[in-house]
C-alpha positions in Angstrom: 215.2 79.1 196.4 217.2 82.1 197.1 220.2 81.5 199.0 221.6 83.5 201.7 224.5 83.8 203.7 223.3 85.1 206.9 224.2 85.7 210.8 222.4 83.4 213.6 221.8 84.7 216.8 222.8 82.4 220.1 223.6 83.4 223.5 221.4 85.2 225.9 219.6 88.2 226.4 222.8 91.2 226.0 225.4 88.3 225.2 225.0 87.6 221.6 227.4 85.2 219.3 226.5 84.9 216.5 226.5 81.6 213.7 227.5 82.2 210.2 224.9 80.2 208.0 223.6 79.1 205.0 220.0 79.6 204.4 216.3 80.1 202.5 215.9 84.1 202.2 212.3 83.0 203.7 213.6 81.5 206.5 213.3 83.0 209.7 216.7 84.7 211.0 216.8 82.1 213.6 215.8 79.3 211.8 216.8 75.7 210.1 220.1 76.4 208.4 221.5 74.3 205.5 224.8 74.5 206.5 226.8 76.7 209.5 230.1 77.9 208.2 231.7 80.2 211.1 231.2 82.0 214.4 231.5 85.2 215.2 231.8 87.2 218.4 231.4 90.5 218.5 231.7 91.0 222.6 235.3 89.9 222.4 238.4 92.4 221.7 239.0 91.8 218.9 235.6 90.5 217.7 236.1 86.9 216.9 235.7 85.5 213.1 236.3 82.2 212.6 234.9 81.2 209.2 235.6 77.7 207.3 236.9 79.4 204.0 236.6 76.7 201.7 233.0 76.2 202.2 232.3 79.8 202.3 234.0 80.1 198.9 231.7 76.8 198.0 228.5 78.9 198.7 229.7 82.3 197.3 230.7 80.6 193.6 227.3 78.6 193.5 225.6 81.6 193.7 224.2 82.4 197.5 224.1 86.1 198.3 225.9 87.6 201.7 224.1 89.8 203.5 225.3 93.0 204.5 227.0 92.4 207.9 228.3 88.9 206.2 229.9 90.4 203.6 231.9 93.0 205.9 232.9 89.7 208.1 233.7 88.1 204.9 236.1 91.2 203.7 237.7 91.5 207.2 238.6 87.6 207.1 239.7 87.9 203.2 237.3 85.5 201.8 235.9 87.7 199.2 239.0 89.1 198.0 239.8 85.6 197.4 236.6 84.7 195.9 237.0 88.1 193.8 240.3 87.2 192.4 239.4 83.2 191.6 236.3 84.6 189.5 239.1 87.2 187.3 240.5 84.1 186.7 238.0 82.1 185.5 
């Protein structure tokens, strides 16, 4: 099962939010999730990211791949400079 850290799309038609989740690459994008680990607003200025860290650092070290858009969210909030520097140190 490949792994993916992916965005969810709620709200309706021209007001998306977005769910940061866990899930099968197969999957569709909208989907069963394993697991939702943040939020993310992109209609708000600033774009809101709120994103549970620990878990998200969980997922990344067991081996589940961000996509694209993810792993920008991801570098904004400073989880994978984080998850970059507890790897060096392993």
């Amino acid at each position: 099962m490949a792994t993916r850290i992916r965005l969810k799309r709620t709200g309706s038609r021209h007001q998306p939010h977005y769910r940061v989740v866990i899930m099968d690459g197969a999957k569709p994008r909208d989907g069963r999730s394993i697991e939702e680990i943040g939020y993310y607003n992109p209609r708000t200025e600033p774009p809101t990211i709120d994103l549970n860290e620990e878990r998200a650092l969980y997922w990344l070290e067991v081996g589940a791949q961000p996509t694209d858009t993810v792993r920008s969210l991801l570098k904004k909030s400073g989880v994978l400079k984080s998850f970059r520097q507890s790897s060096k140190a392993e």
